[in-house]
N, C-alpha and C positions, 0 to 999 in steps of 0.2 A: 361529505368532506373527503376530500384526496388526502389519502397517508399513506408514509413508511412503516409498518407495524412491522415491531421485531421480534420476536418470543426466544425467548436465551432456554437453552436445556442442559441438563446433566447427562441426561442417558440418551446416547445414541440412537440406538433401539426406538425409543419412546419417539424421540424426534420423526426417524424415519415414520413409522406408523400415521402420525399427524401429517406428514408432510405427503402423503400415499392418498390417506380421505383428505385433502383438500385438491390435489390434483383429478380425482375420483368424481369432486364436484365440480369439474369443469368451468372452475372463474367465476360460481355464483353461489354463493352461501347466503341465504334468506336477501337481506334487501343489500348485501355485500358484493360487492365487482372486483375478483381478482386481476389486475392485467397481466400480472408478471409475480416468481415467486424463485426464491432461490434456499436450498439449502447447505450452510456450509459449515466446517467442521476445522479448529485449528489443530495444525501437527506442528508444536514447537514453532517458528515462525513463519512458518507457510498456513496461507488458507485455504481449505480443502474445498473446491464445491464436488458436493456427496451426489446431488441432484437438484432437477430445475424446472420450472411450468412458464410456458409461456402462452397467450390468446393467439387465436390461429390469426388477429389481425396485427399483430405485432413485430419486431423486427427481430433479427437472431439476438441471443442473450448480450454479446458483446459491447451491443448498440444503445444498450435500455441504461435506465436513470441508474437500476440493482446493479447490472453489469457494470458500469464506469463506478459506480460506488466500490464495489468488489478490489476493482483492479486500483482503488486510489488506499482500500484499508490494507493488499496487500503490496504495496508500493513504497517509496524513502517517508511517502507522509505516513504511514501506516506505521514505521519502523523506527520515524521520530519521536512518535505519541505512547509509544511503548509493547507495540504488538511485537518487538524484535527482542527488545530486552526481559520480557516478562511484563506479566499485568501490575498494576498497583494494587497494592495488599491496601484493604482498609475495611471495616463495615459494612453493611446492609445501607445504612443508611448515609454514612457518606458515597455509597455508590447511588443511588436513588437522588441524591440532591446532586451529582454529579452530570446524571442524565437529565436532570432539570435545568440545568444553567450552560448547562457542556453541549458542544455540538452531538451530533448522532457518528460523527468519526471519532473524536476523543470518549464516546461513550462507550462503543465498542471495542477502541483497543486498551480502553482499560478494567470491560469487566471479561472479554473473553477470555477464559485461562487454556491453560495446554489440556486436547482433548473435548473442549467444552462447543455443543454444536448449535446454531441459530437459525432460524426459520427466519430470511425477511420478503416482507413482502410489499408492493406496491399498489391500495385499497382505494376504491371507493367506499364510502359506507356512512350513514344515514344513523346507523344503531351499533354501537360496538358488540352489543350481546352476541351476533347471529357469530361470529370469527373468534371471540373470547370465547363460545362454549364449545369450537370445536381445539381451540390450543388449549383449553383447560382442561383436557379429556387427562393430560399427564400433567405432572411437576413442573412448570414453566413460569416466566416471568415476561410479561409484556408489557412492554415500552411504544407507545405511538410520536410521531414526529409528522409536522407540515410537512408533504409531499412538493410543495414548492417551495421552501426553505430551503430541504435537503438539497433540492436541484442548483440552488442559489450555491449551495454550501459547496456540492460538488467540482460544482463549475469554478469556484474560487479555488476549491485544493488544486486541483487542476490546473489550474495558474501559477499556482506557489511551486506546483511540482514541475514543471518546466520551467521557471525563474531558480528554483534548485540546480536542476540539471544544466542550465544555461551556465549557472554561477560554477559548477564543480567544472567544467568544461574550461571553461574557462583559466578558470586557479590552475589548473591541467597545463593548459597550453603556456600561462604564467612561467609554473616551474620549471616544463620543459625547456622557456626560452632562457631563464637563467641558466640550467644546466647546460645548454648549448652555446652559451656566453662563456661560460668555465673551460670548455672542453676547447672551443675555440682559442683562450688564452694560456690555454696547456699547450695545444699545438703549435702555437705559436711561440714558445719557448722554447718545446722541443725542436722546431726547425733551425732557431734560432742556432741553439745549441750544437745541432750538427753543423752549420756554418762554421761556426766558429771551431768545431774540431779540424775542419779539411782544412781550414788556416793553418791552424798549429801541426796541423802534421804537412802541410806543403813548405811553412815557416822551420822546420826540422829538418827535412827535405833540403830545401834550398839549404841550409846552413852547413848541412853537411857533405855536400856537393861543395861548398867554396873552402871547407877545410881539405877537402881530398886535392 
Protein backbone atom coordinates (compact mmCIF):
# COMPACT_ATOMS: atom_id res chain seq x y z
CA UNK A 1 0.00 0.00 0.00
CA UNK A 2 1.13 3.67 -0.87
CA UNK A 3 1.48 6.06 2.38
CA UNK A 4 2.38 9.25 3.95
CA UNK A 5 4.01 7.96 7.19
CA UNK A 6 4.87 10.75 9.52
CA UNK A 7 6.78 10.03 12.78
CA UNK A 8 6.56 13.31 15.20
CA UNK A 9 9.88 13.57 17.46
CA UNK A 10 10.91 15.51 20.60
CA UNK A 11 14.62 15.53 20.19
CA UNK A 12 16.36 16.72 17.34
CA UNK A 13 19.25 14.93 17.54
CA UNK A 14 17.29 11.59 17.69
CA UNK A 15 15.34 12.66 14.50
CA UNK A 16 18.29 13.54 12.69
CA UNK A 17 20.04 10.13 13.43
CA UNK A 18 16.79 8.12 11.92
CA UNK A 19 16.53 10.29 9.19
CA UNK A 20 20.80 9.60 8.32
CA UNK A 21 20.03 5.49 8.40
CA UNK A 22 17.11 5.77 6.29
CA UNK A 23 18.65 7.85 3.58
CA UNK A 24 21.80 5.30 4.31
CA UNK A 25 19.22 2.66 3.08
CA UNK A 26 18.83 4.10 -0.15
CA UNK A 27 14.65 3.90 -0.62
CA UNK A 28 14.58 0.20 0.52
CA UNK A 29 13.95 -0.89 3.96
CA UNK A 30 13.07 -4.87 3.96
CA UNK A 31 9.84 -5.07 1.47
CA UNK A 32 9.55 -1.01 2.19
CA UNK A 33 10.12 1.56 -1.13
CA UNK A 34 10.98 4.97 0.08
CA UNK A 35 10.37 7.41 -2.91
CA UNK A 36 10.80 10.60 -1.20
CA UNK A 37 11.47 11.72 2.59
CA UNK A 38 11.64 15.10 4.15
CA UNK A 39 12.77 16.19 7.51
CA UNK A 40 11.37 19.28 9.07
CA UNK A 41 11.52 21.16 12.20
CA UNK A 42 9.09 24.10 13.37
CA UNK A 43 10.77 27.69 14.51
CA UNK A 44 7.72 29.46 16.06
CA UNK A 45 5.68 29.69 12.76
CA UNK A 46 8.05 29.00 10.15
CA UNK A 47 8.71 25.32 8.97
CA UNK A 48 12.21 24.41 8.91
CA UNK A 49 13.23 21.61 6.31
CA UNK A 50 16.39 20.41 8.47
CA UNK A 51 16.95 17.72 5.37
CA UNK A 52 15.72 15.75 2.55
CA UNK A 53 15.96 12.18 0.30
CA UNK A 54 14.94 11.95 -2.78
CA UNK A 55 14.88 8.48 -5.57
CA UNK A 56 17.50 9.30 -8.26
CA UNK A 57 14.07 8.61 -10.58
CA UNK A 58 12.28 11.50 -9.01
CA UNK A 59 11.67 15.05 -9.64
CA UNK A 60 13.34 18.04 -7.38
CA UNK A 61 11.66 18.30 -3.81
CA UNK A 62 9.62 21.21 -4.87
CA UNK A 63 7.59 19.03 -7.39
CA UNK A 64 6.65 15.85 -5.07
CA UNK A 65 3.27 15.13 -3.27
CA UNK A 66 6.01 16.01 0.40
CA UNK A 67 7.08 19.09 -1.27
CA UNK A 68 3.47 20.82 -2.20
CA UNK A 69 2.46 19.31 1.18
CA UNK A 70 5.22 21.39 2.94
CA UNK A 71 4.68 24.47 1.23
CA UNK A 72 0.61 24.30 1.88
CA UNK A 73 1.35 23.30 6.06
CA UNK A 74 3.74 26.44 5.79
CA UNK A 75 1.22 28.58 3.77
CA UNK A 76 -2.35 31.02 4.96
CA UNK A 77 -3.88 27.31 5.08
CA UNK A 78 -1.13 26.17 7.32
CA UNK A 79 -1.63 29.56 9.48
CA UNK A 80 -5.32 29.19 9.45
CA UNK A 81 -5.29 25.62 11.13
CA UNK A 82 -3.17 27.02 13.82
CA UNK A 83 0.60 26.50 12.92
CA UNK A 84 0.78 30.59 13.14
CA UNK A 85 -0.99 30.93 16.38
CA UNK A 86 0.19 28.02 18.40
CA UNK A 87 -0.80 24.24 18.54
CA UNK A 88 -4.08 23.20 20.38
CA UNK A 89 -3.32 22.21 23.88
CA UNK A 90 -5.21 19.00 24.54
CA UNK A 91 -4.43 15.12 25.36
CA UNK A 92 -2.90 12.31 24.08
CA UNK A 93 -5.69 11.18 23.17
CA UNK A 94 -7.92 13.80 21.93
CA UNK A 95 -4.76 14.30 19.70
CA UNK A 96 -4.90 10.65 18.26
CA UNK A 97 -8.62 10.69 17.58
CA UNK A 98 -7.82 14.03 16.06
CA UNK A 99 -5.44 12.41 13.44
CA UNK A 100 -8.19 9.76 12.92
CA UNK A 101 -11.10 11.83 11.82
CA UNK A 102 -8.79 15.11 10.87
CA UNK A 103 -7.00 15.52 7.64
CA UNK A 104 -3.11 14.79 7.74
CA UNK A 105 -2.92 19.13 7.46
CA UNK A 106 -5.11 19.92 10.55
CA UNK A 107 -3.22 16.96 12.00
CA UNK A 108 -0.07 18.43 11.75
CA UNK A 109 -0.70 21.84 12.57
CA UNK A 110 -2.21 21.04 15.58
CA UNK A 111 0.26 18.61 17.11
CA UNK A 112 3.50 20.10 15.93
CA UNK A 113 4.53 22.38 18.77
CA UNK A 114 7.55 25.19 18.69
CA UNK A 115 10.83 23.28 18.16
CA UNK A 116 9.05 19.87 17.77
CA UNK A 117 10.71 17.88 14.44
CA UNK A 118 8.84 15.15 11.83
CA UNK A 119 10.15 12.70 9.63
CA UNK A 120 7.53 12.50 6.71
CA UNK A 121 7.75 10.23 4.20
CA UNK A 122 6.16 8.91 1.02
CA UNK A 123 6.06 4.69 1.28
CA UNK A 124 5.37 1.87 -0.34
CA UNK A 125 5.01 -1.06 1.87
CA UNK A 126 3.41 -4.46 2.07
CA UNK A 127 4.60 -4.85 6.08
CA UNK A 128 4.71 -1.73 8.48
CA UNK A 129 7.26 -3.61 10.63
CA UNK A 130 10.45 -3.28 8.36
CA UNK A 131 10.10 1.28 8.60
CA UNK A 132 8.34 1.13 12.38
CA UNK A 133 11.51 -0.70 13.54
CA UNK A 134 13.88 1.70 12.03
CA UNK A 135 11.68 5.00 13.53
CA UNK A 136 11.26 3.07 16.68
CA UNK A 137 14.95 3.06 17.20
CA UNK A 138 14.13 6.67 19.37
CA UNK A 139 11.01 8.10 21.17
CA UNK A 140 8.53 8.76 18.14
CA UNK A 141 4.96 8.48 17.32
CA UNK A 142 3.81 7.45 13.88
CA UNK A 143 0.92 8.21 12.08
CA UNK A 144 0.17 6.50 8.48
CA UNK A 145 -2.26 8.36 5.98
CA UNK A 146 -3.62 7.02 2.15
CA UNK A 147 -0.88 8.32 -0.04
CA UNK A 148 -3.80 9.13 -2.40
CA UNK A 149 -6.20 10.89 -0.05
CA UNK A 150 -3.36 13.06 0.97
CA UNK A 151 -2.85 13.97 -2.83
CA UNK A 152 -6.73 14.49 -3.11
CA UNK A 153 -6.34 16.59 0.05
CA UNK A 154 -3.41 18.47 -1.24
CA UNK A 155 -4.76 19.34 -4.41
CA UNK A 156 -7.96 20.59 -2.58
CA UNK A 157 -5.96 23.05 -0.04
CA UNK A 158 -4.42 24.06 -3.04
CA UNK A 159 -7.64 25.32 -4.42
CA UNK A 160 -8.79 26.99 -1.17
CA UNK A 161 -5.47 28.68 -1.09
CA UNK A 162 -5.68 30.39 -4.22
CA UNK A 163 -9.62 31.05 -3.80
CA UNK A 164 -8.00 32.68 -0.60
CA UNK A 165 -5.73 34.75 -2.21
CA UNK A 166 -7.95 35.50 -5.20
CA UNK A 167 -10.59 36.67 -2.34
CA UNK A 168 -8.00 38.88 -0.27
CA UNK A 169 -6.95 40.38 -3.64
CA UNK A 170 -9.70 41.17 -4.35
CA UNK A 171 -11.25 42.77 -0.91
CA UNK A 172 -7.66 44.63 -1.83
CA UNK A 173 -8.76 46.22 -4.79
CA UNK A 174 -12.44 46.67 -3.06
CA UNK A 175 -11.00 49.02 -0.53
CA UNK A 176 -8.56 50.55 -2.64
CA UNK A 177 -11.50 51.62 -4.96
CA UNK A 178 -13.55 53.08 -2.12
CA UNK A 179 -10.62 54.99 -0.86
CA UNK A 180 -10.19 56.24 -4.27
CA UNK A 181 -13.78 57.20 -4.46
CA UNK A 182 -13.21 59.35 -1.09
CA UNK A 183 -10.10 60.91 -2.12
CA UNK A 184 -11.77 61.74 -5.41
CA UNK A 185 -14.63 63.49 -3.47
CA UNK A 186 -12.11 65.46 -1.33
CA UNK A 187 -10.68 66.72 -4.37
CA UNK A 188 -13.45 67.61 -5.66
CA UNK A 189 -14.28 69.90 -2.85
CA UNK A 190 -11.11 71.08 -2.66
CA UNK A 191 -11.17 72.33 -6.18
CA UNK A 192 -14.32 73.42 -5.76
CA UNK A 193 -13.30 75.38 -2.99
CA UNK A 194 -10.63 77.18 -4.54
CA UNK A 195 -13.23 78.41 -7.28
CA UNK A 196 -15.08 79.77 -5.26
CA UNK A 197 -12.18 81.66 -3.42
CA UNK A 198 -10.87 83.43 -6.77
CA UNK A 199 -14.68 84.59 -6.97
CA UNK A 200 -14.67 86.24 -3.68
CA UNK A 201 -11.40 87.62 -3.98
CA UNK A 202 -12.10 88.96 -7.83
CA UNK A 203 -15.90 89.85 -6.17
CA UNK A 204 -13.69 92.18 -3.61
CA UNK A 205 -11.65 93.18 -6.33
CA UNK A 206 -14.20 94.41 -8.44
CA UNK A 207 -16.04 95.98 -5.59
CA UNK A 208 -13.24 97.88 -4.69
CA UNK A 209 -12.31 99.16 -7.90
CA UNK A 210 -16.07 100.86 -8.37
CA UNK A 211 -15.71 102.35 -4.75
CA UNK A 212 -12.30 104.04 -5.80
Amino acid sequence: MENIVVSYNKVESEAYQTFTQLKQREGVIGSTTISNAILIKRNGVQLQTLDDYMTSNENALKGSLIGTLIGILGGPIGMLLGLGVGAIVGSISEMDEMETDSSLIGAMTSRLEDGDVAIIALVQETDEKFLDELLNEHETRIVRYDAALITEEVEHAQQLQKDMEKQTRQKLSAERSEERKAKVAAYKEKIKSQFEHLKKNKKHKDDSQSEA
